[in-house]
C-alpha positions in Angstrom: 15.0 -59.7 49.2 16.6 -60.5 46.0 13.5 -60.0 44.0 12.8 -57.0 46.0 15.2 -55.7 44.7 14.7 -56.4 41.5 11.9 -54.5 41.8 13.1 -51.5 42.9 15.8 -51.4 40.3 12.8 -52.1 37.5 10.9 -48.6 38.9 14.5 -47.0 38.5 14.8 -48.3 34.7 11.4 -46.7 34.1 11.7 -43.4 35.7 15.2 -42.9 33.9 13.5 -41.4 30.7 11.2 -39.2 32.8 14.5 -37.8 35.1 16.2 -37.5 31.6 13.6 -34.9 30.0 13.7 -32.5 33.2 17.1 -32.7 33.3 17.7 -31.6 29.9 15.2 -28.7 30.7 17.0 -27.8 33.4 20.9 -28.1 31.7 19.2 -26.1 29.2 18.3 -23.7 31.4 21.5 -23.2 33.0 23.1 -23.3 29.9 21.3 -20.1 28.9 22.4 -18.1 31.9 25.7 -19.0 31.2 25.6 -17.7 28.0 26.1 -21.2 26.4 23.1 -20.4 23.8 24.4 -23.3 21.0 24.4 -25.6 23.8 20.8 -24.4 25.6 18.7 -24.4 22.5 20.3 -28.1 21.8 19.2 -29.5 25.4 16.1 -27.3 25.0 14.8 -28.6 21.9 15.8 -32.3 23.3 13.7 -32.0 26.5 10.7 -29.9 24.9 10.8 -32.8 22.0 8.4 -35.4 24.2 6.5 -33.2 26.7 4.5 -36.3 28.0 8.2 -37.1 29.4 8.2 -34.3 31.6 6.1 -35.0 34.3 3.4 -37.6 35.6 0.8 -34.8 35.9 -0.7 -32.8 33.5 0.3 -30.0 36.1 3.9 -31.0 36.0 4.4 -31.1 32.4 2.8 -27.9 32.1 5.3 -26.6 34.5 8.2 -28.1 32.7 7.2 -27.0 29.3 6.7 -23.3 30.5 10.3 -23.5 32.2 11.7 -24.9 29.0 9.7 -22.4 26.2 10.6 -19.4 28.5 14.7 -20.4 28.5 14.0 -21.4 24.7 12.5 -17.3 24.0 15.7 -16.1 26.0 18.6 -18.0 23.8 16.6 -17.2 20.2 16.4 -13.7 21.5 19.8 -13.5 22.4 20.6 -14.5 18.5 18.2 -11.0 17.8 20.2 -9.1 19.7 23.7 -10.2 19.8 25.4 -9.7 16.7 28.5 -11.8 17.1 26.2 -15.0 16.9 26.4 -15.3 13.1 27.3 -19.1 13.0 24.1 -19.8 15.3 21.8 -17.4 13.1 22.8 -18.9 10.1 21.9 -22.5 11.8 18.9 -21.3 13.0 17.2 -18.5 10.3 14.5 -18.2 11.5 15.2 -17.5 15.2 13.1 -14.5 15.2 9.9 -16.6 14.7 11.2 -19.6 17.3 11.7 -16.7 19.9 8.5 -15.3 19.5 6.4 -19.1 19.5 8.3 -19.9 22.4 7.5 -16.9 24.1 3.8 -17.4 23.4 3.8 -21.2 24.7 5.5 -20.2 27.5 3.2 -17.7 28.3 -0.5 -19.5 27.2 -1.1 -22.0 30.5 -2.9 -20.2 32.6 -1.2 -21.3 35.6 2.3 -22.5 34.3 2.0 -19.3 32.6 1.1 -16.7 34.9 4.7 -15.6 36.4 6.3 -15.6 32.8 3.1 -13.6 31.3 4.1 -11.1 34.2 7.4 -11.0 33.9 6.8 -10.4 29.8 4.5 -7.9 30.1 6.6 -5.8 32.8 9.5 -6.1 30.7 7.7 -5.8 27.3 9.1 -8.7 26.2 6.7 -9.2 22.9 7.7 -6.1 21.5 10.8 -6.4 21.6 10.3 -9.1 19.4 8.2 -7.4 17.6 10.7 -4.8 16.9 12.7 -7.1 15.4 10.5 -8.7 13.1 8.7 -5.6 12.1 12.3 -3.9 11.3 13.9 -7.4 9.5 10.4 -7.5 7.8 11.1 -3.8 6.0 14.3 -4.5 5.5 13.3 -7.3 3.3 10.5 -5.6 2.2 12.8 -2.7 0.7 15.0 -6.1 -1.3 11.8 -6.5 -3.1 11.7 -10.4 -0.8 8.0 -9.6 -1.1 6.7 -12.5 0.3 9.4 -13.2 2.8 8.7 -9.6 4.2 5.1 -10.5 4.4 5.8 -13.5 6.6 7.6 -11.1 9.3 4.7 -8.9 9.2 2.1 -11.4 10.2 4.9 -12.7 13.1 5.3 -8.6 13.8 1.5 -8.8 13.9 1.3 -12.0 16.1 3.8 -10.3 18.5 2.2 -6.8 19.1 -1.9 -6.9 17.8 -3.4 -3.6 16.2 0.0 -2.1 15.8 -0.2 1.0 13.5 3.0 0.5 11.3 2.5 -3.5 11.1 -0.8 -2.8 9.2 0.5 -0.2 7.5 3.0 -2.6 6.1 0.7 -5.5 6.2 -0.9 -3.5 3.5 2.0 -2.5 1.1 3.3 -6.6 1.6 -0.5 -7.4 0.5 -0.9 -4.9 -2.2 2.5 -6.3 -4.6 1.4 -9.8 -3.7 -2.2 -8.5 -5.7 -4.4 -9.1 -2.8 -6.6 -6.2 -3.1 -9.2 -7.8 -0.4 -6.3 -7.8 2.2 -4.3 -4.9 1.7 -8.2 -3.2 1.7 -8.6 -4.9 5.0 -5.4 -3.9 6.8 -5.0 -0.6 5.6 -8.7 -0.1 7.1 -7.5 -1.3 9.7 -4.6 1.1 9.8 -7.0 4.3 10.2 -8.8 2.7 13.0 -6.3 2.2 15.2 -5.1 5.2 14.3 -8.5 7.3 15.4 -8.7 5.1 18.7 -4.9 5.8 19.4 -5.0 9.4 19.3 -8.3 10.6 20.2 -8.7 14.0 20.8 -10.7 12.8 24.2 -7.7 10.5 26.0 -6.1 12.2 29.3 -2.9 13.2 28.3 -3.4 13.3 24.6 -1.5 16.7 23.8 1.4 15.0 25.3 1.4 12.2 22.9 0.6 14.0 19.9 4.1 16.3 20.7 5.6 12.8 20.6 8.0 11.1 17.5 5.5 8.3 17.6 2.5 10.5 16.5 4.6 12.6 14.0 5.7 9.3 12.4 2.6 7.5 12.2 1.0 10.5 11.1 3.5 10.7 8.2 1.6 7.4 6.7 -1.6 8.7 6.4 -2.0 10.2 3.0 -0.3 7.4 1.4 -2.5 5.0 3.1 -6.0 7.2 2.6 -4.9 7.5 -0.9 -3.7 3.8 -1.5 -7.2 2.8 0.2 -9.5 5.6 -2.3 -7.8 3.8 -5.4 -8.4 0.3 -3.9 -12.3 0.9 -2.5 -13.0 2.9 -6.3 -11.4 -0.7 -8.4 -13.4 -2.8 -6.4 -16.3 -0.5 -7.6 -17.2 0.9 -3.8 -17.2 4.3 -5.3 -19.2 5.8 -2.6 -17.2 3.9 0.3 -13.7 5.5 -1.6 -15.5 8.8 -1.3 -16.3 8.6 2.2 -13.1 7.7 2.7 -11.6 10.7 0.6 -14.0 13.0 3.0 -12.7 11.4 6.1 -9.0 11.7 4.9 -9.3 15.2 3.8 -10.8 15.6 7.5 -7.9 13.8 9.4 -4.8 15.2 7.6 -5.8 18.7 6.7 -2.1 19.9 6.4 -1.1 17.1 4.1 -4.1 15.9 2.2 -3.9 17.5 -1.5 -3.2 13.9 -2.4 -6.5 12.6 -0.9 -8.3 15.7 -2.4 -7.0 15.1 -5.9 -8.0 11.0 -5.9 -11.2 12.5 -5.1 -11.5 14.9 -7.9 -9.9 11.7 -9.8 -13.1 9.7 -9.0 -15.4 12.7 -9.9 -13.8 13.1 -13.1 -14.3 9.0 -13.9 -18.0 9.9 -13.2 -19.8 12.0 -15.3 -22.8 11.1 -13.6 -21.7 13.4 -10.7 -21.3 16.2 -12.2 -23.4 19.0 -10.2 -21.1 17.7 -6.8 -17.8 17.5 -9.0 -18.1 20.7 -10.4 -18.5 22.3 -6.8 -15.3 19.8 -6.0 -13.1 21.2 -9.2 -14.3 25.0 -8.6 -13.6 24.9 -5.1 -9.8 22.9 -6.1 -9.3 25.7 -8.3 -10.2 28.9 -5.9 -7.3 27.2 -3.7 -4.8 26.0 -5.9 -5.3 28.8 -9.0 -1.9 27.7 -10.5 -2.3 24.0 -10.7 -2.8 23.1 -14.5 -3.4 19.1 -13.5 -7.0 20.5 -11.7 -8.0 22.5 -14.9 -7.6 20.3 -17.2 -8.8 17.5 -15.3 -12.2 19.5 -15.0 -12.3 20.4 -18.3 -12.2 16.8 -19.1 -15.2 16.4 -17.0 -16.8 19.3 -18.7 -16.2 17.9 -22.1 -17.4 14.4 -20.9 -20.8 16.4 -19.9 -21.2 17.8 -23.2 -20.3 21.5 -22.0 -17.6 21.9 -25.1 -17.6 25.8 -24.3 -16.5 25.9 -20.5 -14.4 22.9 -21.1 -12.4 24.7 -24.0 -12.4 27.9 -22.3 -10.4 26.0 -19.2 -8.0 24.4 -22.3 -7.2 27.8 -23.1 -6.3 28.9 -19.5 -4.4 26.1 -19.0 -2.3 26.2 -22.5 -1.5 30.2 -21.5 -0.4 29.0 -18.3 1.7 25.8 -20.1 1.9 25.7 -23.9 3.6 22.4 -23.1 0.8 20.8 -21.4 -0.5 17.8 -23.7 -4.1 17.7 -22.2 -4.2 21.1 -22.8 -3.0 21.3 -26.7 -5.1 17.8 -26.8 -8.5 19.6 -25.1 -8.2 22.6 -27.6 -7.2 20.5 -31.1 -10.1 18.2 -30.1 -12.1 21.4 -29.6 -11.2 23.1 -33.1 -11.6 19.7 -34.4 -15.1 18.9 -33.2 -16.3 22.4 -34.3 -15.4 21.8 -37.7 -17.2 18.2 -38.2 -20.2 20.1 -37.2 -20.0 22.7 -39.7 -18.9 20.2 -42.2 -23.0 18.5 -41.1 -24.2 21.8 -41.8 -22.8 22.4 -44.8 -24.0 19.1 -46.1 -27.7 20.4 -45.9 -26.7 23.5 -48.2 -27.4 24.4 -51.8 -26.6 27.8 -52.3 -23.0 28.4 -53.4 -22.4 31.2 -51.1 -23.6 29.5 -48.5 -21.1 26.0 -49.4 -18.2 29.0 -50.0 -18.8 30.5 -46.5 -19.1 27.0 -44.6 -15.9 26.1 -46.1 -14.2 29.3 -45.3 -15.1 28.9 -41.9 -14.1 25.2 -41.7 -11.2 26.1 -43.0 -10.6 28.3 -40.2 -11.3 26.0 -37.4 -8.9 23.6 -39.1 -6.3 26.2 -39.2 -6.6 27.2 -35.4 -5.8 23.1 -34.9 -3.1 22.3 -36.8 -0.7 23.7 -34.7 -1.6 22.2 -31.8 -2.1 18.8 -33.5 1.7 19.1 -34.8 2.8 19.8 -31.1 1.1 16.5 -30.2 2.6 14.8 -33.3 6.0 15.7 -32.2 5.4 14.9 -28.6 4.2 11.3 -29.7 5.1 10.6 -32.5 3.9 7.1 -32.5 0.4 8.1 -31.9 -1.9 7.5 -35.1 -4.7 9.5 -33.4 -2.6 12.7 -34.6 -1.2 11.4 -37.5 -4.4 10.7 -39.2 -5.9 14.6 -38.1 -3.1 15.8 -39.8 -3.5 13.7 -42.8 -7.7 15.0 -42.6 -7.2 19.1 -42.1 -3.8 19.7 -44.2 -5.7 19.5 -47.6 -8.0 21.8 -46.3 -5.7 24.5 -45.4 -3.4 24.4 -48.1 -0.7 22.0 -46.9 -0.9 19.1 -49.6 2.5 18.7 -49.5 2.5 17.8 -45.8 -1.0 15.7 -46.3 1.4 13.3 -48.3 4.2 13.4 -45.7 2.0 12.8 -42.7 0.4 9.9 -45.3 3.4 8.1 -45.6 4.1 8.5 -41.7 0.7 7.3 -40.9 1.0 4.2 -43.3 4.4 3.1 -42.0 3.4 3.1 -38.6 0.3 1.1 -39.2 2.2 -1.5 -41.2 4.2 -2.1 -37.9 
């Protein structure tokens, strides 16, 4: 009997480290409805350490290692939401991320699984997480923690898939860490689930739309059509960033003069286009008459096109409207400018003195009609050799020696720098 007994007691010694796992998940459990979180997530860990200790069966351990992820979610999420846990946060930073990975492997066996995926989905467990992260995640973003914010945003995207306002951000993390191919991809992204999620077609879709969800996702949209225009048109998809300007101008039409202006932006970068840009600017102008930044911007295109007259002729509307404007003092000096190294060609080809005096008398006059505006520049950027060396060009031929050698010296000191 004595070495049956041995025996027995030899089965005991073997099962002792098996007893010892469950018993942690279970202390750990009970711990957690107790509120003893420091001392759950201790015995937790512990008993989740060696799963293969759990259980004989792959069954069992399954079981076990549900049990103990699911307790494991509840004590990091109480750190989320109870604010008085400060010494356990501070132990444990990154709580938010342990809640939501024990949440998922509690949830993943498909057996093990099934009553805790209920029981998170009923009480909507992963977005509550996911309203942590997302929030923590802007909050960082707003510190400038770039990279730190872009970490809760994948989490925030782990927790709650095709969220609106975790691409959103997904993209803005994305864009300061200068990856154009990502921050492209999300913000993509971002209009897609915003089309699916309030189509005009769903049942009840009026209802939703009179909701603070709609009004603040739809809030985002210009910045993100516009971000995505200026994105697609670097990357040199210049007709994918004008579809996208069409479609923007289509989806936001009481908040889309930011989406309309990148696309006259990309017109105006395209000379090429001209016959559908000036349609673009004409029609920009007929709805906003009084916004110099249009008119100069297609007279710019104008002058690119070698149309000198209309272009200058929208110079002029735009310096009456705004004698401040610098495109517009630029557009008409350049104008004047332009006009008189023509007639300075011409007069090259004469031979007639009357002719030569009448060439330079009209010269003369062209360069008189710029000088004012090239001194307004000058003063406005002062730094700027461009205007500096005009000025040094036309004042001889107007009269103004003296300031030719003043505007000299200017233009020599600043070149020495």
């Amino acid at each position: 009997m004595k070495k049956l007994t041995a025996l027995f007691a030899l089965a005991a010694m073997f099962a002792l480290p098996l007893s010892a796992q469950k018993s942690k998940i279970n202390s750990g459990a009970i711990a957690v409805q107790g509120g003893d979180i420091a001392g759950a997530i201790e015995k937790l860990e512990e008993g989740l350490a060696k799963p293969e200790l759990l259980g004989k069966k792959e069954a069992q351990i399954n079981k076990m290692v549900a049990k103990g992820h699911w307790n494991l979610y509840k004590a990091y999420y109480t750190l989320a939401t109870d604010e008085t846990q400060t010494e356990l946060r501070e132990k444990y930073p990154d709580y938010l991320f342990k809640a939501l990975e024990s949440l998922e492997k509690a949830t993943e066996d498909e057996v093990a699984g099934k009553s805790y995926r209920s029981q998170s989905i009923l009480g909507g467990f992963k977005y509550n997480v996911w309203t942590f992260l997302y929030n923590d995640g802007v909050s960082k973003f707003n510190a400038g923690e770039d990279k730190v914010a872009l970490k809760y945003f994948l989490a925030a995207d782990r927790a709650y898939p095709e969220h609106f306002l975790t691409n959103r951000m997904l993209g803005s993390a994305y864009l300061i860490n200068k990856d154009s191919a990502k921050c492209t991809s999300y913000l993509e992204n971002c209009i897609k689930i915003f089309k699916a999620k309030y189509d005009d077609s769903l049942e009840g879709i009026e209802e939703v739309k009179a909701g603070d969800a709609y009004k603040v996702d739809y809030s985002q949209l210009s910045y993100i059509y516009q971000q995505l225009i200026v994105l697609q048109e670097a990357m040199g998809e210049t007709e994918k960033a004008l579809a996208t300007a069409e479609d923007g101008i289509k989806m936001i039409p009481d908040d889309n003069e930011g989406v309309k202006r990148q696309e006259l932006a990309i017109y105006q970068a395209h000379p090429e286009m001209v016959e559908i840009a000036e349609k673009k600017f004409k029609a920009a102008l007929a709805e906003n008459p009084d916004d110099n930044n249009i008119r100069v911007a297609y007279a710019n295109l104008l002058e690119k096109n070698k149309k000198p007259e209309e272009a200058f002729k929208l110079y002029s509307e735009a310096y009456e409207r705004d004698d401040q404007s610098l495109q517009a003092n630029y557009g008409i000096a350049a104008y004047y400018i332009n006009r008189a190294a023509i007639e300075s060609e011409k007069k090259m080809k004469l031979k007639r003195d009357d002719e030569i005096d009448a060439a330079d008398e009209v010269i003369k006059g062209l360069c008189e009609k710029a000088y004012p505006h090239l001194v307004w520049l000058h003063n406005a950027q002062p730094k700027e050799a461009e205007w500096l060396s005009q000025l040094v060009n036309i004042t001889p031929i107007i009269g103004k020696r003296d300031e030719m050698e003043l505007y000299g010296k200017k233009l020599g000191e600043l070149t020495k720098k």
